[in-house]
PLY file of the C-alpha trace (Angstrom):
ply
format ascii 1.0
element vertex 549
property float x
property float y
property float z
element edge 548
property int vertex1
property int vertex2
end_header
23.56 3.57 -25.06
20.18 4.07 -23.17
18.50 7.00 -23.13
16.69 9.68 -20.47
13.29 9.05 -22.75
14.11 5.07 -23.27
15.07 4.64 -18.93
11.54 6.67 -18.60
9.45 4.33 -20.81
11.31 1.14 -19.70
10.40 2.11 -15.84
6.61 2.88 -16.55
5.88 0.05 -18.95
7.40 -2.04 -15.79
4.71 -0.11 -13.63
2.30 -1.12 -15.09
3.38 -4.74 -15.75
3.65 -5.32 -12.10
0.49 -3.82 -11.80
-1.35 -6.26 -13.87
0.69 -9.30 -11.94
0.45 -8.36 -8.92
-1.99 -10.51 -7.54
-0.53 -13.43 -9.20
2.97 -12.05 -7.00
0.53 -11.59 -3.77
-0.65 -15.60 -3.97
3.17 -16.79 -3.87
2.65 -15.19 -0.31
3.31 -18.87 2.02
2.03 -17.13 4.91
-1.46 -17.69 5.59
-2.25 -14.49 7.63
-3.31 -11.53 5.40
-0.82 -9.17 5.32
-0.18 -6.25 3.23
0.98 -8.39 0.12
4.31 -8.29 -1.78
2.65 -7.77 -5.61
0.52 -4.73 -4.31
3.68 -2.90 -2.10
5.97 -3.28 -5.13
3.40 -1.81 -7.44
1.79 0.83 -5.48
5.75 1.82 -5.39
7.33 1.84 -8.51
3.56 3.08 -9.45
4.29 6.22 -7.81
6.63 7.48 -10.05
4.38 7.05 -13.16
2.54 10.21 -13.24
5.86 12.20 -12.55
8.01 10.30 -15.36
4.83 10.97 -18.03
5.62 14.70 -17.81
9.18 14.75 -18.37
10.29 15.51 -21.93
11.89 12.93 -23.97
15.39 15.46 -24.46
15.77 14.63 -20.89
19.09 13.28 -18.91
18.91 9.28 -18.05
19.90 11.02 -14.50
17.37 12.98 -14.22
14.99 10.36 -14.83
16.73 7.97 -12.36
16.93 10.86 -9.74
13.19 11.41 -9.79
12.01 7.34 -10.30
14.56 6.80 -6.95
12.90 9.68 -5.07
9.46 8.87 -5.80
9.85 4.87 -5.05
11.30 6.14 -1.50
8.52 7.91 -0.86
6.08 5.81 -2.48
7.53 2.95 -0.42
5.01 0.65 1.19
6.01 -2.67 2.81
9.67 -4.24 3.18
9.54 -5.53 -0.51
8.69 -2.04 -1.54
11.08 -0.06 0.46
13.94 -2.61 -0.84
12.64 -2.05 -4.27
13.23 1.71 -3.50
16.51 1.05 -2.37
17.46 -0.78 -5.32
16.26 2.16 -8.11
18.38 4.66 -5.18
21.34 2.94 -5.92
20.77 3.25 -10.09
19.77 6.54 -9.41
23.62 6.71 -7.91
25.16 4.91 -10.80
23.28 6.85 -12.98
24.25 10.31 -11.40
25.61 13.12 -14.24
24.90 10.95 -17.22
22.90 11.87 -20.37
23.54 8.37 -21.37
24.15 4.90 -20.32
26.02 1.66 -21.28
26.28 -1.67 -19.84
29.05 -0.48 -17.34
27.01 2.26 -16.02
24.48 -0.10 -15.43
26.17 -3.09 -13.86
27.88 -0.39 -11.36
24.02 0.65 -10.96
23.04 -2.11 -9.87
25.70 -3.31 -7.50
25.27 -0.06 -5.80
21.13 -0.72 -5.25
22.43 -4.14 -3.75
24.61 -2.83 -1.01
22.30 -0.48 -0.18
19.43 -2.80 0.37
21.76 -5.61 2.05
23.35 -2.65 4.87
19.33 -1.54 5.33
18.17 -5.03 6.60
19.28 -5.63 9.60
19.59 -9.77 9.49
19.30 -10.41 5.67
17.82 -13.99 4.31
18.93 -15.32 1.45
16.38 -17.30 -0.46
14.38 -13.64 -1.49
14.59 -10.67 -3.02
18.02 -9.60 -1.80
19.39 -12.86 -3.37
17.98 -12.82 -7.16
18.68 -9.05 -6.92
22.67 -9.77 -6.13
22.36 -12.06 -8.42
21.37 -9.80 -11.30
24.26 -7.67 -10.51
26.80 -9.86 -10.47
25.50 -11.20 -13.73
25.48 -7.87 -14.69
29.32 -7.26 -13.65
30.49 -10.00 -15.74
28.05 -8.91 -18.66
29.45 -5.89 -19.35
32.91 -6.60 -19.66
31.81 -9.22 -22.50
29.19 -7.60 -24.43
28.77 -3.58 -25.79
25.11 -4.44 -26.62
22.71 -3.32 -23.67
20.01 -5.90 -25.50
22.25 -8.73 -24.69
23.52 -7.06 -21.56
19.62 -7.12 -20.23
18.96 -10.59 -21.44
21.46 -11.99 -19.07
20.74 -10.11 -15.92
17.14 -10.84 -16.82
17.78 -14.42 -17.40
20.05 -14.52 -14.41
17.65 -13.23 -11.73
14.86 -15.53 -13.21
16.80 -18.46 -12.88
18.01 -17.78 -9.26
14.43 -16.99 -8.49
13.26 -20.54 -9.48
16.16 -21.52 -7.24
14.52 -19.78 -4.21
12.25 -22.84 -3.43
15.02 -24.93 -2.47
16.32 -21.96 -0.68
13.36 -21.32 2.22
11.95 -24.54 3.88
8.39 -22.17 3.29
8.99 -22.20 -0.20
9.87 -25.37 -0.57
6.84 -26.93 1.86
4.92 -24.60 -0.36
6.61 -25.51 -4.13
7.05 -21.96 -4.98
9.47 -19.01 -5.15
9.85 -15.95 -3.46
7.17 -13.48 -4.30
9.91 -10.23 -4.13
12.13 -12.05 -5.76
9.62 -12.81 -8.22
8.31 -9.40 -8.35
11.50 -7.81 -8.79
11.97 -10.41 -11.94
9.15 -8.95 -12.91
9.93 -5.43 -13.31
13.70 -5.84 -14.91
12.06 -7.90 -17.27
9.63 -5.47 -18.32
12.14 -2.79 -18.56
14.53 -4.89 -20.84
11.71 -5.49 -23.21
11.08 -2.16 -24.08
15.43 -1.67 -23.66
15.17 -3.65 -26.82
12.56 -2.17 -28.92
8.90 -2.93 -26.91
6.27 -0.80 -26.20
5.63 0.36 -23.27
2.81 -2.38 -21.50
-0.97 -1.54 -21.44
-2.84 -1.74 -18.24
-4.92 -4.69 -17.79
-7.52 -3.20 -15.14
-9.87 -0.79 -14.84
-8.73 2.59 -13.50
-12.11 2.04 -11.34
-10.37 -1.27 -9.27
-7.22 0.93 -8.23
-6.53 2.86 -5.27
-5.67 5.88 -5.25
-2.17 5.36 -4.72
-1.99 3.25 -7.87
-0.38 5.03 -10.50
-2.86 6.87 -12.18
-5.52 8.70 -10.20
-9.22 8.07 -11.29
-9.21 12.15 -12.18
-5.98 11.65 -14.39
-7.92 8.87 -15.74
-11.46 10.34 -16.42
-9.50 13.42 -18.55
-9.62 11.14 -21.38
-12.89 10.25 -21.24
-14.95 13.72 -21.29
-16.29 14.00 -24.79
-19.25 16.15 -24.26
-19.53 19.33 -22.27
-22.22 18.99 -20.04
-23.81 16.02 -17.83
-27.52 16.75 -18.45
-30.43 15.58 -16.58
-34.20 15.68 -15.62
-37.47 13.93 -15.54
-40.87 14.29 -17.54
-44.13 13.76 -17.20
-45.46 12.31 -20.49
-47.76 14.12 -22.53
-51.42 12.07 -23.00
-50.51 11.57 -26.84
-46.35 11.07 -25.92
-44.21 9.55 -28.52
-42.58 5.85 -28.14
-39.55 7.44 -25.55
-37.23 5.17 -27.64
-37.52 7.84 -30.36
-36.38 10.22 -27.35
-33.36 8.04 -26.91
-32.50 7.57 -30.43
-32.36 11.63 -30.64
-30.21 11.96 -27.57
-27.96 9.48 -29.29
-26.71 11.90 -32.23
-26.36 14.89 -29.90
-24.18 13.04 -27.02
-23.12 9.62 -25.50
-24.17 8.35 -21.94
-27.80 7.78 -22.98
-29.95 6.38 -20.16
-33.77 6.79 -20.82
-36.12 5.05 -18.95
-39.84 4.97 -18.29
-42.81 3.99 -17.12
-46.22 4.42 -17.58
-46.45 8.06 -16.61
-42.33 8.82 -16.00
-39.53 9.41 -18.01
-36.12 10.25 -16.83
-33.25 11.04 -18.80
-29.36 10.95 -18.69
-26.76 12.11 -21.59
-23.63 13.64 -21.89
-24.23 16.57 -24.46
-22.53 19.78 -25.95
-26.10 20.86 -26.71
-28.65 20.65 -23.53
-30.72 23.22 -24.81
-31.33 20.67 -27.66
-31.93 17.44 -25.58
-34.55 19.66 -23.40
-36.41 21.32 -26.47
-36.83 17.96 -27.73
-37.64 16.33 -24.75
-41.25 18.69 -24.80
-42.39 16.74 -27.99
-43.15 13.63 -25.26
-43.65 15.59 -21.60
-43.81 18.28 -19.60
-40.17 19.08 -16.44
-41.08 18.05 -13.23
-39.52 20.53 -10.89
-38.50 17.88 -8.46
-36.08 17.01 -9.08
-35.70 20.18 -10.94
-33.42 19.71 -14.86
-29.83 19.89 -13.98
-26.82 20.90 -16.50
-23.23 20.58 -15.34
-20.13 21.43 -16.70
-17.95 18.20 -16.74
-14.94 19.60 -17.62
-15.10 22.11 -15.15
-15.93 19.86 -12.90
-13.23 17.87 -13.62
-10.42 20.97 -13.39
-11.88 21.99 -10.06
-11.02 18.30 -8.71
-7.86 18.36 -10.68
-7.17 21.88 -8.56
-8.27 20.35 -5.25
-5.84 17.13 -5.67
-2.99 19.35 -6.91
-3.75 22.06 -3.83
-4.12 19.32 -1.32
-0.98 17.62 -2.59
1.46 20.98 -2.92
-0.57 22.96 -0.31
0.99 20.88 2.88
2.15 22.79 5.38
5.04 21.15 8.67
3.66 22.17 11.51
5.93 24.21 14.06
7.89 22.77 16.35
6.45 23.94 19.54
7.37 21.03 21.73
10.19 19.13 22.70
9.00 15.64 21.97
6.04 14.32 19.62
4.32 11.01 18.79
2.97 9.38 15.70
2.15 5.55 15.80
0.67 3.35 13.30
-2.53 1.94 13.96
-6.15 0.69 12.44
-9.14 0.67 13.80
-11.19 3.66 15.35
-10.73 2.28 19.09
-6.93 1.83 18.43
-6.76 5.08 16.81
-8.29 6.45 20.14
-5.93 5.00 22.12
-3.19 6.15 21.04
-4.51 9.79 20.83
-5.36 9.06 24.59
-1.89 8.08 25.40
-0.77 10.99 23.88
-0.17 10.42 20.25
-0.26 13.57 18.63
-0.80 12.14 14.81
-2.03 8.55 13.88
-1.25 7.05 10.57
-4.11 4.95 9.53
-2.76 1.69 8.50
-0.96 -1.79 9.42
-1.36 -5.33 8.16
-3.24 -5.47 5.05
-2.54 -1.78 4.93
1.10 -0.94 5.04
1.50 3.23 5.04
4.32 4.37 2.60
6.96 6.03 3.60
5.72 9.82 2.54
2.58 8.60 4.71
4.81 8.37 7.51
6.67 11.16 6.88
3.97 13.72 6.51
3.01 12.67 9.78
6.42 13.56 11.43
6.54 16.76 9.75
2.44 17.24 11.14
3.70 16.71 15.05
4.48 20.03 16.14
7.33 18.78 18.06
11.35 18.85 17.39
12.12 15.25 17.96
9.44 13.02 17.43
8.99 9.16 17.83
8.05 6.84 15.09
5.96 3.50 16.81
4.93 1.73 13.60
3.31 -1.58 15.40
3.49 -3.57 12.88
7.50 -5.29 11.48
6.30 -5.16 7.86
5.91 -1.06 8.39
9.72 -0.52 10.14
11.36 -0.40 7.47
9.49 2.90 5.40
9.38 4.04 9.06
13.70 4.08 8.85
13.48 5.57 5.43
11.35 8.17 6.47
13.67 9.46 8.71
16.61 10.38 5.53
13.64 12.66 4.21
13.55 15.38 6.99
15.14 17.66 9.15
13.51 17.08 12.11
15.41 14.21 14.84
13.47 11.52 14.62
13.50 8.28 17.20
11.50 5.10 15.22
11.35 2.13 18.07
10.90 -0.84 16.34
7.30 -2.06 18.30
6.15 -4.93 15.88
2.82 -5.07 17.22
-0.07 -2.77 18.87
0.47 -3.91 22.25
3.88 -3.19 22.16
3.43 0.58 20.82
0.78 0.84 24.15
3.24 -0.04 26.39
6.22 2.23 25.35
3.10 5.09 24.92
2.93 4.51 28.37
6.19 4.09 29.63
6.81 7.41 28.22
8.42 9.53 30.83
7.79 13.72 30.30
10.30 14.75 32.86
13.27 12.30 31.00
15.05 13.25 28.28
15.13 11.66 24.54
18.04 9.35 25.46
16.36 8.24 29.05
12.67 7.88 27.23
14.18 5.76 24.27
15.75 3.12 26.47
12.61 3.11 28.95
10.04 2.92 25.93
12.15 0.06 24.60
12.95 -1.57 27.52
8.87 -1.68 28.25
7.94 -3.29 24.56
10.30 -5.59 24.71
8.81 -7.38 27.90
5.28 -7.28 26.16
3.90 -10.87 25.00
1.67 -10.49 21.95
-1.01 -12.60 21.08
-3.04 -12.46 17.74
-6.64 -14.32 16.73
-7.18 -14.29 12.72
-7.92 -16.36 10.17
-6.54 -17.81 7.12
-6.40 -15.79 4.21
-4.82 -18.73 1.95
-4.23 -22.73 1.95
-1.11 -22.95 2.93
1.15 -25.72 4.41
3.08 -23.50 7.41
5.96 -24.65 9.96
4.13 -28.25 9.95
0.40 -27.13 9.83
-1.29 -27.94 7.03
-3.97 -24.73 7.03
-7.35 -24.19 5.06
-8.65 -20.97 4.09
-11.11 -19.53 6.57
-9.42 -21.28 9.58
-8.73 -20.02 12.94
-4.52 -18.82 13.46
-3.49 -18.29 16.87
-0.25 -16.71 16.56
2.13 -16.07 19.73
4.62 -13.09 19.25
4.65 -13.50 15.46
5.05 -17.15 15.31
2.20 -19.69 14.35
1.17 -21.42 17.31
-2.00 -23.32 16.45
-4.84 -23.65 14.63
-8.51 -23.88 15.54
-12.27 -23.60 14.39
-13.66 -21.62 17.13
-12.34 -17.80 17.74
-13.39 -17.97 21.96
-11.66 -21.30 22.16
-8.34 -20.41 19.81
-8.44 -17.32 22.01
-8.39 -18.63 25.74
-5.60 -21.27 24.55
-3.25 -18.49 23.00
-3.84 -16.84 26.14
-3.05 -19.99 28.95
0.04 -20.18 26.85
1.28 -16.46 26.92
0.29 -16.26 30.64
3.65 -16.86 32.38
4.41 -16.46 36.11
5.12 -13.15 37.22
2.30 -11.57 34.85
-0.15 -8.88 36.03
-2.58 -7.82 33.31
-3.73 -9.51 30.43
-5.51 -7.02 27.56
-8.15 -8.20 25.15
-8.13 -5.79 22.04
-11.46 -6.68 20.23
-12.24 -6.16 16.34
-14.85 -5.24 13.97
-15.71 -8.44 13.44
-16.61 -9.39 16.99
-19.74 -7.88 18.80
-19.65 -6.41 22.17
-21.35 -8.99 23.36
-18.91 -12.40 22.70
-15.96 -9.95 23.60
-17.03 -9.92 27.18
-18.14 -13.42 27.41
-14.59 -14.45 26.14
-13.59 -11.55 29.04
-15.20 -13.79 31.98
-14.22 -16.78 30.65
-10.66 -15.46 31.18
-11.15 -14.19 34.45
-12.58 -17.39 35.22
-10.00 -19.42 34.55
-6.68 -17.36 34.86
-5.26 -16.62 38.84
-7.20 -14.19 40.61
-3.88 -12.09 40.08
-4.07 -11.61 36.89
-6.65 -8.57 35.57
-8.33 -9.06 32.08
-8.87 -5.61 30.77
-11.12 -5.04 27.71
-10.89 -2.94 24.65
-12.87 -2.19 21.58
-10.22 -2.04 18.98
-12.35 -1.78 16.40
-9.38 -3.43 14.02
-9.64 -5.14 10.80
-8.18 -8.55 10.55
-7.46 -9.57 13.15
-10.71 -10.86 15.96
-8.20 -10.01 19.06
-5.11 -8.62 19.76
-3.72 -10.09 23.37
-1.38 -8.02 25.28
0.37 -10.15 28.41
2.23 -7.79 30.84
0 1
1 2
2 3
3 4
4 5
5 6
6 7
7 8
8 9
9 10
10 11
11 12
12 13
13 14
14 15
15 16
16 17
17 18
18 19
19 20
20 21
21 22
22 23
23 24
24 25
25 26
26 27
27 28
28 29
29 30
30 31
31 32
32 33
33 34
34 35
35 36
36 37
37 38
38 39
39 40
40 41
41 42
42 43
43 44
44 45
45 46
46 47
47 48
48 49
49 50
50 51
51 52
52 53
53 54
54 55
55 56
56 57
57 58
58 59
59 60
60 61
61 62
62 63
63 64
64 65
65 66
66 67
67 68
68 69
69 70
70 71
71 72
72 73
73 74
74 75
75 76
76 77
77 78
78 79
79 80
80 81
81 82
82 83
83 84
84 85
85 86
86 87
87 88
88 89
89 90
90 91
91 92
92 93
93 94
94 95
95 96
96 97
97 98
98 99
99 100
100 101
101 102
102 103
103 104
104 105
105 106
106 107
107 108
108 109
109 110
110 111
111 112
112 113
113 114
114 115
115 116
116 117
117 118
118 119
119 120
120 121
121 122
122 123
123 124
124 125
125 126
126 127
127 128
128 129
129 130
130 131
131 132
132 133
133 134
134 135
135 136
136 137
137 138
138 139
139 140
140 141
141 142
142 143
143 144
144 145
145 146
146 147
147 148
148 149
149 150
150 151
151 152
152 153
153 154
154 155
155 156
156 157
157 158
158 159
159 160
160 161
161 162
162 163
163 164
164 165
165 166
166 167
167 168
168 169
169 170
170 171
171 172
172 173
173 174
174 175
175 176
176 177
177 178
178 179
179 180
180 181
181 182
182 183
183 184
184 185
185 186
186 187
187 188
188 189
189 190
190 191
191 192
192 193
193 194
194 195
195 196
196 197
197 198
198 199
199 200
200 201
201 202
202 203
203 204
204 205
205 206
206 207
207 208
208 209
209 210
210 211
211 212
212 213
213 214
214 215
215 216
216 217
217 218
218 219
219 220
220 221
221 222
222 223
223 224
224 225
225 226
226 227
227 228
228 229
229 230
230 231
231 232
232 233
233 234
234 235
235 236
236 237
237 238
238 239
239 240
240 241
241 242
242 243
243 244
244 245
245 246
246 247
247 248
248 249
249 250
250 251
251 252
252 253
253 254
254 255
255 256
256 257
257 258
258 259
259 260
260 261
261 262
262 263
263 264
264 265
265 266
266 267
267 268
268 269
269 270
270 271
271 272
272 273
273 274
274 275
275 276
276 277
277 278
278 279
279 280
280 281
281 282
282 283
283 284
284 285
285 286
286 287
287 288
288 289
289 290
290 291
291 292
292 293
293 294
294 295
295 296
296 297
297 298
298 299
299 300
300 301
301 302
302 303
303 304
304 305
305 306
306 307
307 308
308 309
309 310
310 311
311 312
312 313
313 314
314 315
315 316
316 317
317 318
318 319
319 320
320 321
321 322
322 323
323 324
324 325
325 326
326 327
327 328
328 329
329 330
330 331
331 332
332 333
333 334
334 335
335 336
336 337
337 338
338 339
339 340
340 341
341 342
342 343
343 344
344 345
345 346
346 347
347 348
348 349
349 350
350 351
351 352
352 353
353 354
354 355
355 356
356 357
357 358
358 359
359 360
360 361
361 362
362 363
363 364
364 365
365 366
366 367
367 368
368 369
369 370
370 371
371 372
372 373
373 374
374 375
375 376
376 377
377 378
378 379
379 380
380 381
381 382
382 383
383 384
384 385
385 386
386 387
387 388
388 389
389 390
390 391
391 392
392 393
393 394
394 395
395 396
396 397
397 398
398 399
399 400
400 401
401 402
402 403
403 404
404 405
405 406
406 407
407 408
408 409
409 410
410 411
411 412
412 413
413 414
414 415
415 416
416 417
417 418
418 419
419 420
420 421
421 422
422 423
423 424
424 425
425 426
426 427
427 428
428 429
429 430
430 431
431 432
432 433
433 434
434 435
435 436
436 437
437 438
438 439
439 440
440 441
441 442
442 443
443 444
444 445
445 446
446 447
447 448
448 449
449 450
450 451
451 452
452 453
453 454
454 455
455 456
456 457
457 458
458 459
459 460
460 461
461 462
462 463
463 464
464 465
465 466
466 467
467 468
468 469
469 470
470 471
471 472
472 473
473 474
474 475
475 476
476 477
477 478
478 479
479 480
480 481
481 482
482 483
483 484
484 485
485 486
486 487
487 488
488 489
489 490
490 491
491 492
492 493
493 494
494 495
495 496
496 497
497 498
498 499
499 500
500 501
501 502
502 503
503 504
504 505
505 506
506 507
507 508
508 509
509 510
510 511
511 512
512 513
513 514
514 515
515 516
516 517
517 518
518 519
519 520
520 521
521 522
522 523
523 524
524 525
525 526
526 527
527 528
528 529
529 530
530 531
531 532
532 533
533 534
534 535
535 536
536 537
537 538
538 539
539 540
540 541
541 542
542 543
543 544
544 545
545 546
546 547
547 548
């Protein structure tokens, strides 16, 4: 039998597993645009349970644990391969439901549950990924039980099972197999059962491999959480002197400082020193600091109390995080879209956006991102636009998590989130808006400029890092080694008869300047019928984003 204390190691030493593989995950990525990676979703994630699971008790219920690992992974939820990692720990959390305890059964039900659950929530599922060595590791799991009591054993097989179904996923995906690897969610997921069964079976719980200074913030220990441990003095003291005519060598200084606290810097020159250390005695550090100098009063000495310090920023995270507050509901219908880039964020205000969630490729928001938008639009129904198909799905599972009637249209790009802004109607109801907005998106032609973020042989392109992608509605179209040039290609082939305006959404990477030469080129060469309208986007990643209407 597995324990509440055992389930809550196994499920942060996997955290933190995933978190040291990740990149290696993110590079099994065959796609050559940069995207918000697989490796980083699934670990900022499952990462966001961490700090929860460390304070529970080790008396407590395997459902408990399951309940609050499930709940935090939903909201933690970034990217398709997180939210269907979220969707996988729901359905243990199901299994798991009113049990101190649990055996191999309990966990092969577990696990068949988190399958069906992530199957019905994509709405065309591909085999060849995560879905498949997940199913996989149930089914293994099914039969498992029923011929072994031992959960070591029982874990070995749906371990072994899902990593051999993974290797099976090149053969699965032409990408993957252009590409000779597998599935990075599959591989990811592999990842974290694995880590889990070796601490089912008597393992400790992993040690991080990185620096709490090269995580976000959303990883899953917070750089405050993180610098607790590290405050072994009181006070950060500093100041400057002016050396005496007869001053000591200052290494003497620094040798002092050395006994009395850590953090030593001392450094001078001929008439300067300045001084750093972390000390429970200042008054001694400055007493003997007037053996070589005299305090300069500018900068004047300065003592601070770290750990104070540190409790006021503890206070401010903790306040900012429980102190959230929905706002009212004085409206009947509300906007938040999904969008980065200060021009783009603009926009969307201007069309009437009343919250913007900064974030999209590269970037994915999690689902309590999205959420705490919703509940921030002081309207009773509100529409989700998340402009971007890797962001839909913590969009949908935003929705399950409040109260409020919520409408996400699936717009898979920017341009398509302008035009249902815009075909927004304030004298229709939610049922004639919905079908208007979609109806409107749907007839919008996207066009992106980036560039390669990987090697990468793609849909018969063979693609070097650093080079051009035109892509048209999602799909590779071409490649190139000039931005203006990919640009007015992608754009003669989304011009179709019948179209009016064509909209040039400029980055951060392209000056004002080369955005409206690219502008009259356009003109110049498109029908007289056709407008081309330009915008400072201000967007990362991607040079332009081409709307065709």
């Amino acid at each position: 039998m597995i324990n509440g204390a055992l389930f809550r190691d196994a499920v942060i030493s996997a955290a933190i597993t995933i978190n040291n593989r990740k990149r290696e995950v993110d590079e099994l990525n065959v796609y050559p645009v940069p995207d918000g990676d697989t490796g980083t979703n699934m670990s900022m994630t499952i990462g966001n349970a961490v700090d929860e699971l460390r304070r529970m008790p080790d008396n407590v219920h395997i459902s408990e644990v399951a309940s609050v690992t499930a709940s935090a992974l939903l909201r933690g939820a970034r990217g398709n391969s997180g939210v269907i990692l979220s969707l996988l720990f729901r359905g243990m959390s199901k299994g798991l439901s009113g049990l101190s305890e649990a055996d191999c059964s309990h966990f092969a039900n577990s696990l068949e549950l988190g399958v069906q659950a992530a199957y019905k929530a994509v709405m065309k599922p591909v085999e060849g990924t995560i879905l498949t060595v997940s199913k996989a590791a149930a089914a293994k799991a099914k039969e498992s039980a029923v011929s072994t009591s031992s959960d070591i054993l029982f874990w070995q097989d749906v371990c072994g099972e899902a990593e051999n179904v993974l290797a099976k996923t090149t053969e699965m995906l032409p990408q993957l197999k252009k590409a000779g690897v597998v599935d990075a969610g599959g591989m990811g997921f592999a990842i974290i059962i694995r880590a889990m069964s070796d601490v089912f079976a008597g393992g400790k719980i992993a040690e991080p491999a990185e620096k709490s200074a090269e995580r976000s913030e959303d990883s899953f220990r917070t750089a405050v959480s993180e610098y607790d441990g590290d405050i072994t003095y009181t006070y950060c003291t500093e100041f400057m002197l002016r050396k005496n005519e007869d001053c000591p060598d200052p290494f003497m200084l620094r040798a002092y400082l050395e006994t009395i606290g850590d953090c030593v810097v001392v450094v001078d020159d001929e008439k300067i020193i300045k001084v750093h250390v972390h000390t429970d005695n200042p008054g001694n550090a400055l007493q003997k600091a007037l053996e070589f100098g005299v305090f300069l009063n500018d900068p004047r000495p300065k003592i601070e109390n770290m750990r104070i310090q540190h409790e006021n920023k503890v206070r401010e995270v903790q306040e900012l995080q429980a102190g959230f507050t929905p706002a009212e509901p004085e409206k009947e219908l509300g906007f938040v879209a999904v969008a980065a880039g200060h021009g783009l964020v603009s926009l969307f205000e201007d069309l009437g956006a009343d919250v913007v969630v900064k974030g999209g490729q590269t970037m994915n928001p999690s689902t309590d991102d999205i959420l705490r938008a919703i509940l921030s639009t002081p309207a009773k129904t509100v529409f989700v636009l998340p402009n971007n198909k890797n962001i839909i799905m913590a969009a949908e599972q935003a929705v399950k998590l409040t109260d409020r009637n919520v409408c996400v249209l699936q717009t898979r790009t920017i341009p398509q989130g302008i035009s249902a802004m815009m075909a927004f109607d304030e004298c229709a109801d939610l049922s004639e808006n919905r079908i208007n907005m979609t109806k409107a998106f749907e007839k919008v032609s996207t066009g992106l400029i980036t560039f390669a973020a990987r090697d990468s042989e793609f849909e018969g392109h063979s693609i070097k890092e650093g080079e051009i992608l035109a892509l048209d509605n999602g799909k590779l179209s071409f490649t190139d080694k000039d931005i203006s040039r990919a640009a007015l290609k992608l754009v003669k082939k989304l011009v179709k008869s019948g179209a009016s305006y064509v909209t040039v959404i400029y980055g951060s990477d392209v000056t004002e300047e080369n955005a409206e030469e690219l502008q009259q080129l356009l003109q110049s060469k498109l029908s007289d019928k056709i407008e081309v309208m330009l915008v400072n986007g201000g967007q990362p990643v991607y040079y332009y984003i081409i709307s065709v209407e």
